[in-house]
C-alpha positions in Angstrom: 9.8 -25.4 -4.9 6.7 -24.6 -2.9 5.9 -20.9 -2.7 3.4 -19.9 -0.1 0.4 -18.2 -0.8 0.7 -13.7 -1.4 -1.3 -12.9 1.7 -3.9 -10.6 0.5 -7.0 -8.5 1.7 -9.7 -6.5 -0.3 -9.6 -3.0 -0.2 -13.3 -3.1 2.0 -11.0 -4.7 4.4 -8.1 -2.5 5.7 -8.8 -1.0 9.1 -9.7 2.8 9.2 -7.0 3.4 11.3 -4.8 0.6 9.2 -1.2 0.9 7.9 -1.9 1.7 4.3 2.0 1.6 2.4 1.7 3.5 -1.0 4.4 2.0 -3.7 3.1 4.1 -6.2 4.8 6.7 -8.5 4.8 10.2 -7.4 2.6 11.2 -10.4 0.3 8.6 -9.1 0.5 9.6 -5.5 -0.6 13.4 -6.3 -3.2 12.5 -8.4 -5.2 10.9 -5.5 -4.1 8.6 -2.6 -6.0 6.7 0.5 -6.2 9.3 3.2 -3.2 8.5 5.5 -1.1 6.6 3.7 2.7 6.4 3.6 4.1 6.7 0.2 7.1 4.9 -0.8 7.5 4.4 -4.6 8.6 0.7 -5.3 11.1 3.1 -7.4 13.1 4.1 -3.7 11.7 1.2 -1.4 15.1 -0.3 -0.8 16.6 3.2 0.2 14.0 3.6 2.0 13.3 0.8 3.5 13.7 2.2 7.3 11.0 4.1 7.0 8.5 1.1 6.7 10.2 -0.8 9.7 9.8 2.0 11.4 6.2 2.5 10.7 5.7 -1.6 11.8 8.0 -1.3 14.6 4.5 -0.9 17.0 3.0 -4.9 15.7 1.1 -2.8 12.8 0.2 -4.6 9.9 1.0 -3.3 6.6 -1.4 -3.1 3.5 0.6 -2.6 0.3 -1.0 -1.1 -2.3 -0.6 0.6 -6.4 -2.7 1.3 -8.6 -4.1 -2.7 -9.5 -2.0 -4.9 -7.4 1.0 -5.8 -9.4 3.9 -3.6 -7.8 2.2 -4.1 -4.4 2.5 -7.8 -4.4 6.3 -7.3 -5.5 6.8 -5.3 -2.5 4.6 -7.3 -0.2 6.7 -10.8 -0.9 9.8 -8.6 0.0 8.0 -7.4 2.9 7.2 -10.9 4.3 10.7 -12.4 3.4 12.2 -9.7 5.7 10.0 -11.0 8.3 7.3 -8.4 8.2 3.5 -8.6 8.6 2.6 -7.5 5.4 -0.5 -7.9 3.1 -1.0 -7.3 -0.6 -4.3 -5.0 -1.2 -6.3 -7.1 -4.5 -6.9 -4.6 -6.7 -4.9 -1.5 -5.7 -6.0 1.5 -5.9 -9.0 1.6 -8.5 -10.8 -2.0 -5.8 -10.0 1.4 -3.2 -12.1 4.1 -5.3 -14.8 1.2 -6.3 -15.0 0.4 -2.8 -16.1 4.1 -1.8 -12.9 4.4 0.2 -11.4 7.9 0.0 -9.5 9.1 -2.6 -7.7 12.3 -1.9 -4.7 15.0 -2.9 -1.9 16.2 -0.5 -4.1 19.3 0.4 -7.3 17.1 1.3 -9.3 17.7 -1.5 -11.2 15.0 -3.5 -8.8 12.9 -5.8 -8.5 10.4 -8.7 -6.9 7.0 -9.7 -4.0 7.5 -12.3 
């Protein structure tokens, strides 16, 4: 069998106003997250899996990421099986925090990689 290539993007990549889907635990989530991001544990992403069509619905692109890429490109193969413009961030979260990207809590203050 011939697999396609994961498509994949580096964290210094991903628009400012870019689609960023969390499949992080919650533990991981509160601990620190990219500023905007939707979080939907890989734990619950096939029972809620209407929430990320519905974030794509508008043509958006969207950049998966965990903590150092290995969930993320789980859910990003799904992703683009189910016909969805989807892209693995390399690196996950700790390529976000080396990249200076924001790392944030749920009440906006300064956060870390779990």
């Amino acid at each position: 069998m011939n697999f396609a290539p994961l498509p994949s993007v580096d964290a210094e990549a991903v628009p400012a106003d870019g689609l960023v889907l969390d499949v992080r635990e919650d533990d991981e989530w509160e601990a620190g997250h990219a500023e905007g991001a939707l979080h939907i544990p890989m734990s619950a992403f096939v029972a809620r899996f209407g929430e990320v069509t519905e974030a794509v619905a508008e043509g958006r692109r969207a950049h998966v990421m965990c903590r150092v890429g290995g969930r993320s490109a789980q859910v990003t193969q799904y992703l683009v099986q189910q016909g969805i413009d989807a892209v693995n961030i390399d690196g996950g979260m700790q390529a976000w925090e080396a990249a200076g990207r924001p790392v944030i809590t749920k009440d906006g203050t300064p956060g870390f990689v779990l």
